[in-house]
C-alpha positions in Angstrom: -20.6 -18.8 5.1 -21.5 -17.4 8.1 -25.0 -15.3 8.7 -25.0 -12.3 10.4 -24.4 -12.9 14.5 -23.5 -16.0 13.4 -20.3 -17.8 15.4 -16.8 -18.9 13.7 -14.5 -20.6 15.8 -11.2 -20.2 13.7 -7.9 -22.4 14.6 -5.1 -21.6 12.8 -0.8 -21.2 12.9 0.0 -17.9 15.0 3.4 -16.0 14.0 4.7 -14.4 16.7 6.0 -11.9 15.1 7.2 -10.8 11.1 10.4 -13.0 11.1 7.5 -16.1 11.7 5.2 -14.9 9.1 8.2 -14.8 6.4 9.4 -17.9 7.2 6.3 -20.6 6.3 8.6 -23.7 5.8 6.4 -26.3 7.0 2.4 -26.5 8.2 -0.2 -24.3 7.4 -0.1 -20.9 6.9 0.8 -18.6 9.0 -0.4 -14.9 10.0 0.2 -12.0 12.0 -2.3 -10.8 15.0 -2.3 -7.6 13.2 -2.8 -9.4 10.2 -5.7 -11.7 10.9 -7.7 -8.7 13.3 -7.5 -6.8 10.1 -8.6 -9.3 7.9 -11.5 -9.7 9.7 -12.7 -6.4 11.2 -15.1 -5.0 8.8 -17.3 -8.1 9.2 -16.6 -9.9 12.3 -16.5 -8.6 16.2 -13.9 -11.1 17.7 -15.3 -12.2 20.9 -11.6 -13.6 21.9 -8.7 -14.6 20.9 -5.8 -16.3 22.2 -2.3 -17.8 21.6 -1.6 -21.5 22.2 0.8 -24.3 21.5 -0.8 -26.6 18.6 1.6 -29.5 20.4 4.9 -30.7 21.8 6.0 -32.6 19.1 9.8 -31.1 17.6 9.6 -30.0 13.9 5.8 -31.4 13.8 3.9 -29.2 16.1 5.9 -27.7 18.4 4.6 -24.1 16.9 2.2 -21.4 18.2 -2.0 -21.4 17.2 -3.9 -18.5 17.2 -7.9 -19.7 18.6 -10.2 -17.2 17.9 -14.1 -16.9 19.0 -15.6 -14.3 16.2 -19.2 -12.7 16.0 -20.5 -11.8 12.4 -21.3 -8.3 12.6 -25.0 -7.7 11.5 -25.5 -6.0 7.9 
């Protein structure tokens, strides 16, 4: 849980695009900006939010991370 204006720091697998979000064949889940923004909006102000690699490694994680720096929004 986070209180209101509370921090979350989220780190997670970044699809670039719909053909990335279908295709979750290995690692964690993966989402959509759209999606996650969306997801998040009626309680969180996202303070920023980035794309990254996770790591170089071929087939372990060579894929893209979405960082994100949220604000929960007060009640």
């Amino acid at each position: 849980m986070c209180r209101p204006g509370g921090l979350w720091v989220h780190v997670g697998a970044a699809a670039l695009g719909e053909d990335d979000a279908l295709n979750q064949s290995g690692g964690p889940s993966w989402t959509t900006e759209e999606t996650f923004l969306a997801a998040v909006d009626t309680w969180f102000t996202v303070l920023d939010l980035r794309i990254a690699d996770f790591g170089r490694r071929p087939g372990v994680t060579d894929w893209a991370a979405g960082y994100a720096v949220l604000r929960r929004r007060e009640d």
